[in-house]
NUVEXKE-482920 format. One record per atom (N, C-alpha, C): x, y, z; residue in one letter. Coordinates in steps of 0.05 Angstrom, whole numbers, padded with zeros to 5 digits, always signed. Example, Ala and Ser with C-alpha at 12.3 -4.5 7.8 and 13.67 -1.06 7.14 Angstrom:
! NUVEXKE-482920
+00264-00114+00156A/+00246-00090+00156A/+00264-00066+00156A/+00257-00045+00142S/+00273-00021+00143S/+00258+00001+00157S/
//
This chain:
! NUVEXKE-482920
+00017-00024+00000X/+00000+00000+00000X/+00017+00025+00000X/+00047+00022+00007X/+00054+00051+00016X/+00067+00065-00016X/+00067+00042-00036X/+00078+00059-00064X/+00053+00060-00072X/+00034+00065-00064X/-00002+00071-00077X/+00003+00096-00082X/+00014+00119-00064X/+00009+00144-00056X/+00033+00155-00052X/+00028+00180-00048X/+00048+00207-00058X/+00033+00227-00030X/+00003+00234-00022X/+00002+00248-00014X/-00017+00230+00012X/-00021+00247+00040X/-00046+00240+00055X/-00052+00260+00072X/-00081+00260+00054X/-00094+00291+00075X/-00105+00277+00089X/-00108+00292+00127X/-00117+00284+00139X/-00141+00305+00145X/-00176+00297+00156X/-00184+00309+00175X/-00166+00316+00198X/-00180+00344+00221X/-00170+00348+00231X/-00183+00337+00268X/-00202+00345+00271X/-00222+00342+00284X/-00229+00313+00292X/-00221+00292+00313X/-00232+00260+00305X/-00220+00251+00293X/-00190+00259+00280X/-00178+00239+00260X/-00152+00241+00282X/-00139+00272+00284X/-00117+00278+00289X/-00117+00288+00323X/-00135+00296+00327X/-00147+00314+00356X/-00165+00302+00369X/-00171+00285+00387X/-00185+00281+00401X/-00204+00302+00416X/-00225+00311+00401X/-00242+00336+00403X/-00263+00330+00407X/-00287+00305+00387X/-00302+00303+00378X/-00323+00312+00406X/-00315+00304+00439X/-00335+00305+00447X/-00339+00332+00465X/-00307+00354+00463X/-00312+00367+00471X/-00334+00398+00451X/-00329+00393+00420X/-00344+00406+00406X/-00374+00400+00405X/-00379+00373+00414X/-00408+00371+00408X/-00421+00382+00439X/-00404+00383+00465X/-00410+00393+00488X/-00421+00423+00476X/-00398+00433+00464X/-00405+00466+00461X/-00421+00469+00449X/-00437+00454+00419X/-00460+00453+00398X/-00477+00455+00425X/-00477+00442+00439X/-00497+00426+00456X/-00511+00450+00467X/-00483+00462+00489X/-00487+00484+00500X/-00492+00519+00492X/-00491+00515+00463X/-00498+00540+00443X/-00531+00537+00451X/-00538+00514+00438X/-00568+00512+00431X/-00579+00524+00464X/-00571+00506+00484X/-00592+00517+00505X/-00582+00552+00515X/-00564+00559+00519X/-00553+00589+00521X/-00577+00600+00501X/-00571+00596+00489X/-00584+00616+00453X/-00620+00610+00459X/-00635+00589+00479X/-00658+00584+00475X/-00665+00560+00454X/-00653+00541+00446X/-00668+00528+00426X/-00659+00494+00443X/-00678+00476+00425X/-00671+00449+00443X/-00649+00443+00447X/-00641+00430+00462X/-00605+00426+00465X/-00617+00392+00444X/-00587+00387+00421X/-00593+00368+00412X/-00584+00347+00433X/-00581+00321+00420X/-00576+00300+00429X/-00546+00295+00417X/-00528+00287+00434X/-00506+00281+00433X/-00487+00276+00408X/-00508+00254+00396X/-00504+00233+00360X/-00507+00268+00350X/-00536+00277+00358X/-00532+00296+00336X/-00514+00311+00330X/-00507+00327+00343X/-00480+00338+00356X/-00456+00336+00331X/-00457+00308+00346X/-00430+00291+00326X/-00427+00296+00300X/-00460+00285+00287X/-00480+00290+00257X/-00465+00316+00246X/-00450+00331+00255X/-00454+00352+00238X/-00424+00363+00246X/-00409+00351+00256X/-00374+00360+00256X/-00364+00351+00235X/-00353+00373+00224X/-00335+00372+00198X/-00353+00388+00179X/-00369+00400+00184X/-00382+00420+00167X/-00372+00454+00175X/-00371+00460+00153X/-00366+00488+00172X/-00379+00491+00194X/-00372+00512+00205X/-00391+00518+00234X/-00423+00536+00222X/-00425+00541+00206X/-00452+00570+00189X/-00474+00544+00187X/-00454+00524+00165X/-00471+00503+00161X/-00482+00479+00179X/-00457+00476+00200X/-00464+00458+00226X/-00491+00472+00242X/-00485+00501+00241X/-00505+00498+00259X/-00534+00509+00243X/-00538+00514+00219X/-00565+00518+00213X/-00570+00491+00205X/-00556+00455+00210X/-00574+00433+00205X/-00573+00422+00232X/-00560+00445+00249X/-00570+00435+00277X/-00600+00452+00291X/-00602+00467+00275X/-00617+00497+00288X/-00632+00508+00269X/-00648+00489+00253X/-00657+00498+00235X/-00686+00519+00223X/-00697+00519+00258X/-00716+00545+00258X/-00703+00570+00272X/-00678+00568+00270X/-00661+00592+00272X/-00658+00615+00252X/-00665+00638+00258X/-00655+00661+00238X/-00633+00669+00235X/-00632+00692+00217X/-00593+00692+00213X/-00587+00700+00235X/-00600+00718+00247X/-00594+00734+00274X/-00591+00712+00299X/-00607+00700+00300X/-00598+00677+00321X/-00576+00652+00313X/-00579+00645+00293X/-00548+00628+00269X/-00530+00640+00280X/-00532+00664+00283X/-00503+00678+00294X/-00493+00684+00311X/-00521+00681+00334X/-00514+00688+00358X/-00497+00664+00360X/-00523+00635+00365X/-00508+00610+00361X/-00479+00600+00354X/-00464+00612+00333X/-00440+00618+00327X/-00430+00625+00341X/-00433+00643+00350X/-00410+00662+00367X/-00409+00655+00400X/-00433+00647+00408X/-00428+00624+00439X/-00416+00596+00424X/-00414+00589+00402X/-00408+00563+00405X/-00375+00570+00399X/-00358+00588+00383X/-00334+00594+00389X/-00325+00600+00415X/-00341+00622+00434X/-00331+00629+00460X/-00334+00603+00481X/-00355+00583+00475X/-00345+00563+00487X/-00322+00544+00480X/-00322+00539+00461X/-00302+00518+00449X/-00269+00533+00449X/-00272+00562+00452X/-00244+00571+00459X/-00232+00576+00487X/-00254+00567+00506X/-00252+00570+00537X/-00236+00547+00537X/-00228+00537+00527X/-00211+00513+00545X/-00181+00507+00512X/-00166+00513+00535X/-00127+00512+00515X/-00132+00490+00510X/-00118+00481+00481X/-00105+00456+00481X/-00084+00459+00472X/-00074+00432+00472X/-00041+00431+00473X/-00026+00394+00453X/+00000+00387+00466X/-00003+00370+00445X/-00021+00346+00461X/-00013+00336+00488X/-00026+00325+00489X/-00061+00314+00490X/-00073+00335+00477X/-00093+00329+00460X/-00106+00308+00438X/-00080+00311+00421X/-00071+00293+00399X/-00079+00263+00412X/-00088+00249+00393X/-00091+00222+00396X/-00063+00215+00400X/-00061+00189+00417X/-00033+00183+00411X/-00018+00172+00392X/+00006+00172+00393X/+00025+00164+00373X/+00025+00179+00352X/+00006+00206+00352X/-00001+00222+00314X/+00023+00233+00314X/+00034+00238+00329X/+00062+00266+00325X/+00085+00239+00313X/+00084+00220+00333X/+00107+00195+00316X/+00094+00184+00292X/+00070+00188+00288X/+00063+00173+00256X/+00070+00191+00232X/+00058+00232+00238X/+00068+00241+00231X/+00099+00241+00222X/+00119+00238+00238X/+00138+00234+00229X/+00159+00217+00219X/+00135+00193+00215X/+00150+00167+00200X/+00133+00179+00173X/+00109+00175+00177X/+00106+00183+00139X/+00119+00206+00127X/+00128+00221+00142X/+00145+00250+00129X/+00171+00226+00123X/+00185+00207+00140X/+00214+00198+00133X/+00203+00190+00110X/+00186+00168+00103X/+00174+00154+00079X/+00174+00171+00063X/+00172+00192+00060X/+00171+00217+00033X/+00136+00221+00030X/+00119+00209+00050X/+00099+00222+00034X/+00096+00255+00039X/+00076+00264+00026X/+00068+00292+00028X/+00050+00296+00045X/+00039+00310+00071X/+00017+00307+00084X/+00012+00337+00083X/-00026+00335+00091X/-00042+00361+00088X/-00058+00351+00102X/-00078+00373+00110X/-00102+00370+00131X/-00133+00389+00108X/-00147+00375+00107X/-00169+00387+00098X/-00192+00387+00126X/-00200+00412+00130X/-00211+00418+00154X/-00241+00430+00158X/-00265+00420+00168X/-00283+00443+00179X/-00279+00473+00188X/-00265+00468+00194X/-00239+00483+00219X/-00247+00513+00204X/-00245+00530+00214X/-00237+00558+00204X/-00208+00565+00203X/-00195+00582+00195X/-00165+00586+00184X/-00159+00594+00212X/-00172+00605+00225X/-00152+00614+00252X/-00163+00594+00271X/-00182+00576+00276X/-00182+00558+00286X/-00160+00539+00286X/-00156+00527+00257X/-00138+00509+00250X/-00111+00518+00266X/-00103+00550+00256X/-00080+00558+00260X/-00067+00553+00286X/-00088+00564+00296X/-00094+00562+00327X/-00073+00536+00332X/-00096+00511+00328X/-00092+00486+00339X/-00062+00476+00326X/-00064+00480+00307X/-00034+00469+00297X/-00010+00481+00317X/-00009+00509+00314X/+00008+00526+00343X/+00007+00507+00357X/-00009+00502+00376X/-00015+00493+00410X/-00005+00467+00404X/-00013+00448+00375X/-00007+00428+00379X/+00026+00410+00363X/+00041+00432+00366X/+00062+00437+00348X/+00067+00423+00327X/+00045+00421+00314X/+00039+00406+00293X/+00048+00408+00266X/+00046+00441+00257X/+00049+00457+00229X/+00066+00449+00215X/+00084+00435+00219X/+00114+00439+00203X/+00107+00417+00195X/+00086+00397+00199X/+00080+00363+00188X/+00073+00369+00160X/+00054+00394+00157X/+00041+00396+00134X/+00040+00420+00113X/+00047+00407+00084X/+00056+00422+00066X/+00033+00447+00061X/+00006+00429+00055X/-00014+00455+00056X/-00041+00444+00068X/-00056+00464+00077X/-00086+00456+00088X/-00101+00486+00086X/-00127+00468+00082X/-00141+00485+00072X/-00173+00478+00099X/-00189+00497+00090X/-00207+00509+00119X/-00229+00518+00101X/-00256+00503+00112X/-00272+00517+00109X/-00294+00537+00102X/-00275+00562+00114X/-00284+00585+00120X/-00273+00601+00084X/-00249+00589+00074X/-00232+00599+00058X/-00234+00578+00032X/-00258+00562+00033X/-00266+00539+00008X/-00295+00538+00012X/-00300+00517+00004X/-00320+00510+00005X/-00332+00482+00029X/-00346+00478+00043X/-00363+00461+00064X/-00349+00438+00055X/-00345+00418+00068X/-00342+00388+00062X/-00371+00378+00058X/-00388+00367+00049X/-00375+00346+00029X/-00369+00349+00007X/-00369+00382+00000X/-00367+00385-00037X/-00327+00377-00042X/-00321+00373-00059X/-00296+00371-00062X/-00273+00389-00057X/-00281+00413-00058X/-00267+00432-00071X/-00242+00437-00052X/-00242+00434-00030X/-00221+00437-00015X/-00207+00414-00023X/-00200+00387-00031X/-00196+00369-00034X/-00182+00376-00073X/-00191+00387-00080X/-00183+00389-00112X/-00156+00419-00097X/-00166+00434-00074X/-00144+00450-00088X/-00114+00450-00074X/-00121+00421-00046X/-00098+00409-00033X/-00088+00392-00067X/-00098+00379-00088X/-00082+00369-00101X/-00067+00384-00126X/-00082+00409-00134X/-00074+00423-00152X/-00040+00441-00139X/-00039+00444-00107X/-00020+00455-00096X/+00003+00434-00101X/-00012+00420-00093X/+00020+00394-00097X/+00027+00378-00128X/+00009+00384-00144X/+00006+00377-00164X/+00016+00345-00165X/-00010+00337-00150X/-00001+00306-00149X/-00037+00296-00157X/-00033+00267-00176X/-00055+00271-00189X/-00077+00249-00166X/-00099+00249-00169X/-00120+00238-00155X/-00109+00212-00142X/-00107+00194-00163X/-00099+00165-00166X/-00077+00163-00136X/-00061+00189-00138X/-00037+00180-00122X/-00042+00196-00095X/-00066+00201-00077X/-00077+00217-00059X/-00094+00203-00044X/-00093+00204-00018X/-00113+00188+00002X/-00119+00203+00029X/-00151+00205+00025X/-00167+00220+00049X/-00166+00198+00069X/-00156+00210+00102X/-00159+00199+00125X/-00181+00216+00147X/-00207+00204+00150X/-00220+00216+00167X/-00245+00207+00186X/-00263+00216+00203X/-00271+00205+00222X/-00305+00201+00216X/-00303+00218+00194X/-00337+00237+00190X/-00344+00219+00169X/-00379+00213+00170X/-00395+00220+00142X/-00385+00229+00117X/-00370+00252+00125X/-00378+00277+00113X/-00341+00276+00094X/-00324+00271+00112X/-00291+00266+00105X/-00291+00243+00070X/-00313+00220+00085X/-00313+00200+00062X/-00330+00210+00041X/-00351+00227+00051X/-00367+00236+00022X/-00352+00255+00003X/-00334+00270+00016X/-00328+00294+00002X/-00300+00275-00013X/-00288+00260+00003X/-00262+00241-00024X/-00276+00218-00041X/-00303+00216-00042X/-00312+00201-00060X/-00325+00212-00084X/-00330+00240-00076X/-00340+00265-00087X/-00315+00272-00104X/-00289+00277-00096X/-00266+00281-00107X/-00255+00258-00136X/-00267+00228-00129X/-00250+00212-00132X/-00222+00206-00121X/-00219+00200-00098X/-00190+00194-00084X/-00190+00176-00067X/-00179+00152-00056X/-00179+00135-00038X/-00187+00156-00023X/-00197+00133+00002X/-00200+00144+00030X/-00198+00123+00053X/-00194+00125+00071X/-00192+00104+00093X/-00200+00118+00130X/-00223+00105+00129X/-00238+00124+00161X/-00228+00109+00178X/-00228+00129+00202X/-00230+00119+00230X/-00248+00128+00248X/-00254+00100+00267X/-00274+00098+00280X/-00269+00120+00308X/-00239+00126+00316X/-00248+00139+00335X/-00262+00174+00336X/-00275+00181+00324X/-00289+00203+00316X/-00313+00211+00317X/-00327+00222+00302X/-00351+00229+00305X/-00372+00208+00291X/-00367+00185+00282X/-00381+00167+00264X/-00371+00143+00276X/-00396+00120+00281X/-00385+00089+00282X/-00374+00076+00261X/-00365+00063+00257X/-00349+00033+00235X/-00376+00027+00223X/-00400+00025+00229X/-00425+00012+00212X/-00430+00031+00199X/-00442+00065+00203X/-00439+00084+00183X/-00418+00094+00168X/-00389+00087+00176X/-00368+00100+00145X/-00364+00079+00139X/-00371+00055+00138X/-00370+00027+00126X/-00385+00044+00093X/-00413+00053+00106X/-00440+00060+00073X/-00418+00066+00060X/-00393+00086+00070X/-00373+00098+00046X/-00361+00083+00029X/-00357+00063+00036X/-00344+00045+00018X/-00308+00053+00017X/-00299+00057+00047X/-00267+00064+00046X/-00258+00044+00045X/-00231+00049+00038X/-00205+00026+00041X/-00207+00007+00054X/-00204+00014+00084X/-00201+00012+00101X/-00216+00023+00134X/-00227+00012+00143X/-00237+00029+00172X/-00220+00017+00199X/-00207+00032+00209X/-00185+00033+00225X/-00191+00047+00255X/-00186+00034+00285X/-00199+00046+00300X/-00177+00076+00306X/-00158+00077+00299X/-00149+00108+00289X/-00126+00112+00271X/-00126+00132+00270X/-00104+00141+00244X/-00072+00130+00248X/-00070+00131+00265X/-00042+00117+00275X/-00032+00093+00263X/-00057+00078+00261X/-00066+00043+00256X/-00053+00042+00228X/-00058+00072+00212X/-00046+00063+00179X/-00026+00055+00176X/-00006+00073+00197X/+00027+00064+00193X/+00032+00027+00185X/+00013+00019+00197X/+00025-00013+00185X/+00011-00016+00167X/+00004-00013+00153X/-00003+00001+00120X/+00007+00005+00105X/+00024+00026+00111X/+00036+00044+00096X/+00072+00041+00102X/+00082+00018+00123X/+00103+00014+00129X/+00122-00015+00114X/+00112-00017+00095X/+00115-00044+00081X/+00132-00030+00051X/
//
């Protein structure tokens, strides 16, 4: 598997960060702050890796723009109340990171994330220097459409065939099937093994770490 590929974008959120359940706390806690039902937990989940505009008008959907935004803006001031750092990171990502960098692949992060979110986390989680380029939500287009995904490959000019999406979401496998590009999920995220199974990945792996013997042959 490891002369398949040239490049591997990762999700950020559930693939690389062990986040999933402190973001869906804050979704959680937007809705009741703001007045609307607090969802249910799954739902929560349902909707990480979407931008945040779009997460939360299919969380909040008799919301106006005026409340969409309030919603927004408690769900940042919560989710930025609490530092993170590296040990955040799932384990072993910073040593897997740095065996597939020895292997020569190329790595990138395609993200929900906003650009200063991401930035943010990459800082705290001294992460940045793993990856050649990544691209954000806020500055593309929503996952599942491709387009963040076409312009991590046009940067590296590395063609489809030789590129593989790693991620946790629905939404990670829809948007690299959407692309045309391998993909290979993991379960520890916002999605079980029986729903990114529907995707039809590579591989479903209980985390990203797991590829290295994969990719170590």
């Amino acid at each position: 598997m490891k002369n398949n590929f040239d490049l591997i974008i990762f999700d950020w959120d559930g693939t690389l960060i062990d986040s999933i359940d402190w973001i869906a706390q804050c979704l959680q806690a937007a809705g009741e702050n703001c007045g609307f039902a607090v969802p249910e937990q799954q739902q929560a989940k349902d909707v990480i890796g979407l931008s945040i505009d779009h997460a939360i008008k299919k969380l909040f959907p008799m919301a106006n723009a005026e409340e969409q935004q309030n919603l927004i803006n408690y769900y940042a001031e919560a989710y930025l109340s609490k530092e993170i750092c590296p040990a955040d990171l799932f384990s072993g990502v910073v040593g897997m990171l740095e065996k597939l960098r020895e292997y020569g692949f190329q790595l990138a992060v395609a993200t929900g994330k906003t650009r200063n979110g991401l930035n943010v986390a990459l800082s705290k989680t001294l992460t940045k220097e793993f990856f050649c380029v990544t691209r954000c939500a806020d500055e593309t287009a929503s996952k599942p459409d491709p387009k963040m995904l076409n312009e991590i490959l046009h940067h590296t000019s590395i063609a489809k065939t030789r590129a593989l999406m790693v991620g946790d979401s629905a939404h990670d496998l829809q948007m690299a099937n959407y692309a045309n590009i391998a993909a290979v999920a993991v379960s520890c995220g916002a999605h079980s093994t029986a729903v990114l199974q529907h995707y039809q990945p590579m591989l479903c792996l209980p985390y990203a770490t797991d590829l290295l013997a994969y990719l170590s042959d």
